[in-house]
N, C-alpha and C positions, 0 to 999 in steps of 0.2 A: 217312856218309849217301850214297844210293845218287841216282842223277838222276831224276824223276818220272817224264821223260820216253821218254829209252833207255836206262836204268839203268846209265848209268856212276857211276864212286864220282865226286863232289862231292869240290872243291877248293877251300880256304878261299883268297878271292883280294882282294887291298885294288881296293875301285871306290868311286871317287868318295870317297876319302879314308874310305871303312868296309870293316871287311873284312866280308867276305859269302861265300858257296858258289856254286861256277860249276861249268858242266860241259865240258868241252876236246871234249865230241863235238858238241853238240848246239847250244852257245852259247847254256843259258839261265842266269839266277839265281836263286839261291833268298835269300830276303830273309827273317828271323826277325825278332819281331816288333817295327815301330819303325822296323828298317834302312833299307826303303822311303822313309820321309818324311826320316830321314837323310840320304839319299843322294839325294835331291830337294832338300832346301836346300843338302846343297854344290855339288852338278850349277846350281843358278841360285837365291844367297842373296834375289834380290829375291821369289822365290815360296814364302820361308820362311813366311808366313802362310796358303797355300793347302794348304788339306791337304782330303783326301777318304776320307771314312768309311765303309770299304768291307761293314762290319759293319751300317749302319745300317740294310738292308732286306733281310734274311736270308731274307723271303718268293721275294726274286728271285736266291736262292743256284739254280743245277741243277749235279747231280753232271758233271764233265766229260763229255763222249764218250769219252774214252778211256782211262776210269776210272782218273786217275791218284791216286799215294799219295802222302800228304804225307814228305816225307821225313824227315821230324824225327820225330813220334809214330806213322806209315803208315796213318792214316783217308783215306780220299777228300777229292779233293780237290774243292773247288765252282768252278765258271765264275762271274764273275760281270763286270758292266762295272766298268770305270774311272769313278765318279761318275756323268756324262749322256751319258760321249762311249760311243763303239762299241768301243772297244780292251777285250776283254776277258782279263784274268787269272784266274790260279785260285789259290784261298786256302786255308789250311784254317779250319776252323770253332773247334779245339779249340784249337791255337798259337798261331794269327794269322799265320801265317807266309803269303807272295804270293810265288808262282812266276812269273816274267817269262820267256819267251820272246824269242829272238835278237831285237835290234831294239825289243822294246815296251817297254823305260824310255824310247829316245829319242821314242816316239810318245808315252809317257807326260808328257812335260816338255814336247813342242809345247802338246798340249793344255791345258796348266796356263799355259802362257803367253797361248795365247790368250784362253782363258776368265777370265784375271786382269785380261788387258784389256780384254773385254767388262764385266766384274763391274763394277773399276774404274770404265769411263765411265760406266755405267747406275744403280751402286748403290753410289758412292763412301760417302757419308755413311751408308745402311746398313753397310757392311761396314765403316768404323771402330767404328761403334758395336757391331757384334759381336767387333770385335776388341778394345774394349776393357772389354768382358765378359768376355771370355776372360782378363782379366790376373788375376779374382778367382776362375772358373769353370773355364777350360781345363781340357784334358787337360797342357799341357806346362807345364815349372816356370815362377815367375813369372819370370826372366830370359829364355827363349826367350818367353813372351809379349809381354811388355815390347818385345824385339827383332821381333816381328809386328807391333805398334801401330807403333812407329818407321818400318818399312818403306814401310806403307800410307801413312803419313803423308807421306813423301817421294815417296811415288808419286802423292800428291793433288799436289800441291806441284809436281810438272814435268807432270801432267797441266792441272792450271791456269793453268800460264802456258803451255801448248804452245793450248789451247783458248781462253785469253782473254788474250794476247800485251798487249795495251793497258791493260784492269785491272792485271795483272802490274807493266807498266814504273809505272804509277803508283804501287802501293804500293811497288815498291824507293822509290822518290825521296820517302816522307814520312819526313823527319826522327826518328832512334831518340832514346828521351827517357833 
């Protein structure tokens, strides 16, 4: 596989505990489909429940500027954002495969931190309830779902004693039956 970008051949390289295609000129990766979110929960296990469905509004797919090819099947490749943030990647439409550019996984994984914790304080109790929809629904097996309700759950849990320090100490000190 050749690089989308300046067409060097693509190097199968372990990142983030998967291996994946890198390119030694240019410093992007090419992610087949899945690797992405893989390589998001090892990069930060607690944002293993955030994932972003890059597929889900294909109306706001536009062909790159610089009409790049996917390097697995060589269709064009589409721009599109990262979820709500500005960081745009290009995906292909046909493999699912997302091209990262030097630099945009780690913009990618700010973002998801942030927004986990906006989500988090704003729409704690939604977001379990969608995660634990996901345990019968999801796209991932019911063991990595299972592992997303857990998460959340521990993330409610130090977010409510960090926000209501007082509640917190009183329910440690009632007596386990």
């Amino acid at each position: 596989m050749n690089c989308p970008k300046c067409g060097e051949q693509l190097k199968e390289d372990p990142f983030k505990g998967i291996k994946v295609d890198s390119c030694s000129s240019c410093k992007g990766y090419w992610f087949e489909k899945g690797e992405l979110r893989k390589a998001k929960d090892k990069e930060e296990e607690k944002l293993n429940w955030m994932d972003v469905d890059l597929w889900e509004n294909e109306e706001k797919f536009k062909i790159t500027k610089d009409k790049l090819l996917c390097p697995d099947c060589g269709l064009p490749l589409y721009e599109v954002n990262y979820g709500d943030s500005n960081i745009k990647v290009d995906v292909c439409n046909m493999c699912e495969g997302i091209w990262l550019d030097e630099g945009e996984f780690k913009k990618v994984a700010k973002y998801l931190k942030d927004r986990a914790g906006d989500k988090i304080m704003n729409e704690y109790f939604k977001t379990l309830t969608e995660e634990v929809g996901e345990l019968f629904l999801g796209p991932e097996s019911l063991q990595e779902e299972a592992k997303d309700v857990l998460t959340v759950l521990g993330l409610l849990k130090y977010r409510f004693a960090g926000k209501h320090p007082f509640i917190s100490d009183v329910i440690s000190k009632i007596p386990k039956a």
